[in-house]
N, C-alpha and C positions, 0 to 999 in steps of 0.2 A: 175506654177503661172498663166498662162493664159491658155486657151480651147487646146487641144488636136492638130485642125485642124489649128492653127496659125500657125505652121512652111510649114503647105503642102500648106496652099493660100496665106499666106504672108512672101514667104522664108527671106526676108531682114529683118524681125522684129527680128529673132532668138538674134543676136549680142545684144540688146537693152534688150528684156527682159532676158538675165541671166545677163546681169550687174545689170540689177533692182535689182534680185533675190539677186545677191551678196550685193551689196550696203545695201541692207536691213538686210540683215542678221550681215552685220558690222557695222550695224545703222547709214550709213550713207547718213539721210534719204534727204537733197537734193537732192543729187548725184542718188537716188533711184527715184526721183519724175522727174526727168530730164530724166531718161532714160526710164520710165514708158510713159512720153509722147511721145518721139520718137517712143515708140512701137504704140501707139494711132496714134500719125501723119503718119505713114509707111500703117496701115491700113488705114486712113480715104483717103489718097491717091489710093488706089487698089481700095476702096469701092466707089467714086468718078467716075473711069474710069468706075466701071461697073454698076452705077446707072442710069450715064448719055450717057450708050452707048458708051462712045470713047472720046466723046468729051475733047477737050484740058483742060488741068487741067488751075485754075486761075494763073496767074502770080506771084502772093503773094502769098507765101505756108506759111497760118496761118490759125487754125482750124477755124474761124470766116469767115474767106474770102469765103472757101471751104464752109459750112454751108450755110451762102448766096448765096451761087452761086446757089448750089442745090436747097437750096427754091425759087430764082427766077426762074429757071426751069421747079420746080414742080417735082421734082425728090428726091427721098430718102423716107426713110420712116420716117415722120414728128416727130412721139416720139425720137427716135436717135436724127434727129437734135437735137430738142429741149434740150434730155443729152448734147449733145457735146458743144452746144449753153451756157448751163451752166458751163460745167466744162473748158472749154477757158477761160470765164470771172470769176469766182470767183476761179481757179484755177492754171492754165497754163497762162495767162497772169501775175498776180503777180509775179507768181515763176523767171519768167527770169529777174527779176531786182533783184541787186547784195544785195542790205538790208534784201531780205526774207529768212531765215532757217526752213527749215521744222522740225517739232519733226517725232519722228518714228509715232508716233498715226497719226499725219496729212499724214506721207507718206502713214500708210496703208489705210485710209480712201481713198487718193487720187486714190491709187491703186483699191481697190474695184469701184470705180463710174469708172475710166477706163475699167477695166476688164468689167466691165458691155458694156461701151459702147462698146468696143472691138468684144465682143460675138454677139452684133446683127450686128453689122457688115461683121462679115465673114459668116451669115447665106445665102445670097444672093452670096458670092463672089466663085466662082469656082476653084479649087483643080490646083495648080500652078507646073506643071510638074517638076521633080527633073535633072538639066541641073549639067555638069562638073563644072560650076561655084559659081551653088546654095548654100548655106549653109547646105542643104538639101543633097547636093549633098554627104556627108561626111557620111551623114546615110548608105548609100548603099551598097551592096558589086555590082562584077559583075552582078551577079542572076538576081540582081533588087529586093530584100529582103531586109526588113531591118535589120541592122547586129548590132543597138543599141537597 
């Protein structure tokens, strides 16, 4: 469902998008749109650290905060924000108040402007070494090949 290169630079997103994958597949499409942005917030965090060089992540971890922050900066590449910038507010902001139910058409909508955003974000981000703890780490045999 998402780019190729998301489990090798953003090993933590793995858990997040096959629950999407699954959820979707049992239509059950809040529960899909919930874990779809966990996969978006996992990356806009790694993509964050390495936009802005290092610098401390903001203290509110909301896609909007993180957005700002970079655009006071001068940091990220402006079209991204500007997706992210939309899909927080007419998106991911709604969804976490308890009245919103997504249909499947809305989760896969939601899913694609993700995945969008997603992809240009880990074009910039560097290949996340596979550690005993990674989820990543599972792919491996001893070799160091992958064994999936």
């Amino acid at each position: 469902m998402f780019p190729v290169d998301l489990g090798v630079k953003v090993p933590e997103s793995i858990f997040d998008a096959r629950e999407a994958g699954k959820c979707l597949a049992y239509e059950n499409s809040t529960a899909a749109g919930f874990h779809v942005f966990r996969v978006l917030e996992s990356v806009l965090r790694r993509y964050y650290v390495q936009e802005t060089e290092g610098k401390a992540p903001p203290k509110v971890r909301n896609i909007a905060v993180y957005v700002n922050a970079m655009k006071q900066a001068g940091k990220g590449d402006q079209k991204t924000l500007f997706l992210l910038k939309e899909i927080s507010d007419r998106f991911r902001n709604p969804l976490i108040h308890p009245d919103v139910v997504l249909s499947t058409d809305d989760a896969i909508a939601i899913y694609g402007l993700v995945r969008t955003a997603v992809t240009e974000m880990l074009k910039p981000l560097p290949a996340e070494p596979p550690t005993t703890t990674s989820p990543l780490a599972a792919l491996y045999s001893v070799s160091g090949s992958v064994t999936e």
